[in-house]
N, C-alpha and C positions, 0 to 999 in steps of 0.2 A: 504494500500500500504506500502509495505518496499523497503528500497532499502538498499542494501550490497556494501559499496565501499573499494576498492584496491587501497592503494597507494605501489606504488613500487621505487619511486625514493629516492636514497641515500642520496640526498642532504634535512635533514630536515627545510632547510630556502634555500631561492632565488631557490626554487623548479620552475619550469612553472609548468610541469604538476600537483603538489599539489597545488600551486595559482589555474588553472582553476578547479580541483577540488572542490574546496571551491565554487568556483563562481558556479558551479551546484549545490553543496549542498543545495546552497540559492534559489536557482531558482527551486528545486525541493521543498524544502520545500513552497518557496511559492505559487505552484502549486498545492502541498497535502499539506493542513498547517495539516492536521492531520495525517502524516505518521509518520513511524522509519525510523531512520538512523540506522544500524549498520557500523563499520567500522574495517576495519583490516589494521595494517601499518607492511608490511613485511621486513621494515628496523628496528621498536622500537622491534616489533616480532616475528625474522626471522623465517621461515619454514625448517626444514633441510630438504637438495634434500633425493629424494628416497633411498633404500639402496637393498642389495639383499634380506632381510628379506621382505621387501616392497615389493618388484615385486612375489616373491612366495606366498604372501600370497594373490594379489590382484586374481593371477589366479588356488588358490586351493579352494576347498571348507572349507567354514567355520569350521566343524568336524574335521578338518586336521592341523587346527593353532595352534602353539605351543604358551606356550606365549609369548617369544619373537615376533614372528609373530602377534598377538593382539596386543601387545605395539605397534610393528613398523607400522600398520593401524591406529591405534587411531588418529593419526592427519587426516590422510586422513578423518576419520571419521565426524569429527570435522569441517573440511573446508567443506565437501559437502554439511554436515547438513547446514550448513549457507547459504551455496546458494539456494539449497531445500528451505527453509526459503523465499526466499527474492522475489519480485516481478518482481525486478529490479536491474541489477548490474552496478558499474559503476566501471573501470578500470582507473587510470592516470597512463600513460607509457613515461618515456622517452627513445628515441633511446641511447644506447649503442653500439659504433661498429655495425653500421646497423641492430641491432637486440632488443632482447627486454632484460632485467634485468632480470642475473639468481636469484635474489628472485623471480621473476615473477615466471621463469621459475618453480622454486621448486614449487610454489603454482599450476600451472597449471599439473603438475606431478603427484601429490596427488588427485587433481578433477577430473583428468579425468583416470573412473577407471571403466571398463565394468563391467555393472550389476549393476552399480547405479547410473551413470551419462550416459552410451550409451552401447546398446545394440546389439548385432552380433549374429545373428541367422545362419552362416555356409554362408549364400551368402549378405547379407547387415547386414549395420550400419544403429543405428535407435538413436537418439541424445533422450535423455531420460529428458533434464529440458524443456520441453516444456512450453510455456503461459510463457517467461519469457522474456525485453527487455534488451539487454546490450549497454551501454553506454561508450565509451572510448575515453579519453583525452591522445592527443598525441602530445610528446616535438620533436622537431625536431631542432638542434643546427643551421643545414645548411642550405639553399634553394634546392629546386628543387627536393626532393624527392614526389612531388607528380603527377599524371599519367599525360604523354608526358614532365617529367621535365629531368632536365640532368641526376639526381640520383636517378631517378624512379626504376632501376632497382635493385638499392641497398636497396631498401626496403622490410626489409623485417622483419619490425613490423605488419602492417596494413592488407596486403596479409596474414601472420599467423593468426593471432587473428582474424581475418575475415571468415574464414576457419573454426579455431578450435570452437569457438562459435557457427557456425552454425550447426558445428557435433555435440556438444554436447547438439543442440536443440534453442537453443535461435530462437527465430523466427521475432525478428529485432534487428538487430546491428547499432549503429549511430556511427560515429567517428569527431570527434573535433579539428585538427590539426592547431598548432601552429609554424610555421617556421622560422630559421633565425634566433632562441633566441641568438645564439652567432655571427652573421655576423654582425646585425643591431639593436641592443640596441636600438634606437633612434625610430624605426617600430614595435617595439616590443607591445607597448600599440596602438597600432591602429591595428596589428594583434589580439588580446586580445579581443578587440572590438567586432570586426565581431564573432570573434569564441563565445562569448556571444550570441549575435544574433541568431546565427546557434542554441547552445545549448534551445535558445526561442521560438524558433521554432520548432524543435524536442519535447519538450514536449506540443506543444500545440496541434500537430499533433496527 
């Protein structure tokens, strides 16, 4: 077993979503004491977003790259390899302006690249990393963004990532949410708690 994990939050101390991060790291390790970790931190790391050399070359064929066009794949290359790689990914996201961290975003830009993470044959899409689970810890500052909350509807990490995952194959997604980190300081570690629990259960499952 491998698992491949994403941190994307800016802040590299008083993180949530890198704290629960950690906290599955441990709990997966002690669930596979014999797996890998690999990890990628797309703050110490950044990805740079796509560029036009990037989007022509993901939809010419190979025989037609110039090399600029191979240089500007080569990351793409690199991130997918690693997912391909892994058995298991796990994501830590915190909400940004009701969305998710454009380092995310750059990363998910690069992976998802038809003909090698999903596939379109002219009438469907066919999510290409199959046999693979993704795990995702999510920071949430305010209450209520979770289904029938007041800011349900500004969510719109969960509902993405939930989506894009499944297109690109994952064939179970778990999510981890953490709320309130900046309302309720004081609920903060007995939120923590539970999202342990949950993360205990998910991999026992």
């Amino acid at each position: 077993m491998k698992l491949l994990r994403i941190d994307s939050s800016a802040r590299r101390t008083g993180s949530h979503s890198r704290e629960l991060g950690n906290v599955f790291e441990h709990l997966w390790g002690q669930r596979f004491p014999d797996s890998a970790v690999a990890s990628r931190d797309l703050v110490d790391s950044a990805v740079s977003h796509i560029h036009d050399e990037t989007i022509t070359a993901m939809f010419s064929p190979p025989e037609q790259h110039s090399p600029e066009m191979r240089a500007a794949l080569s990351i793409s290359d690199t991130l997918i390899s690693e997912v391909q790689e892994a058995d298991a990914l796990l994501l830590t996201v915190p909400m940004y302006n009701f969305g998710i961290p454009s380092a995310l975003k750059a990363w998910i830009d690069h992976v998802s690249r038809i003909g090698h993470t999903f596939a379109y044959d002219g009438t469907n899409f066919t999510g290409l990393l199959t046999g693979k689970t993704a795990y995702v810890v999510v920071a949430y500052g305010a209450d209520g963004y979770g289904t029938g909350g007041d800011f349900a509807a500004a969510n719109f990490v969960e509902p993405y990532l939930a989506f894009l995952l499944k297109f690109l194959g994952f064939e179970q997604v778990h999510f981890f949410n953490v709320l309130a980190t900046n309302a309720d300081p004081a609920a903060v570690p007995t939120s923590k708690a539970h999202v342990r629990s949950q993360m205990q259960a998910a991999l026992q499952s």
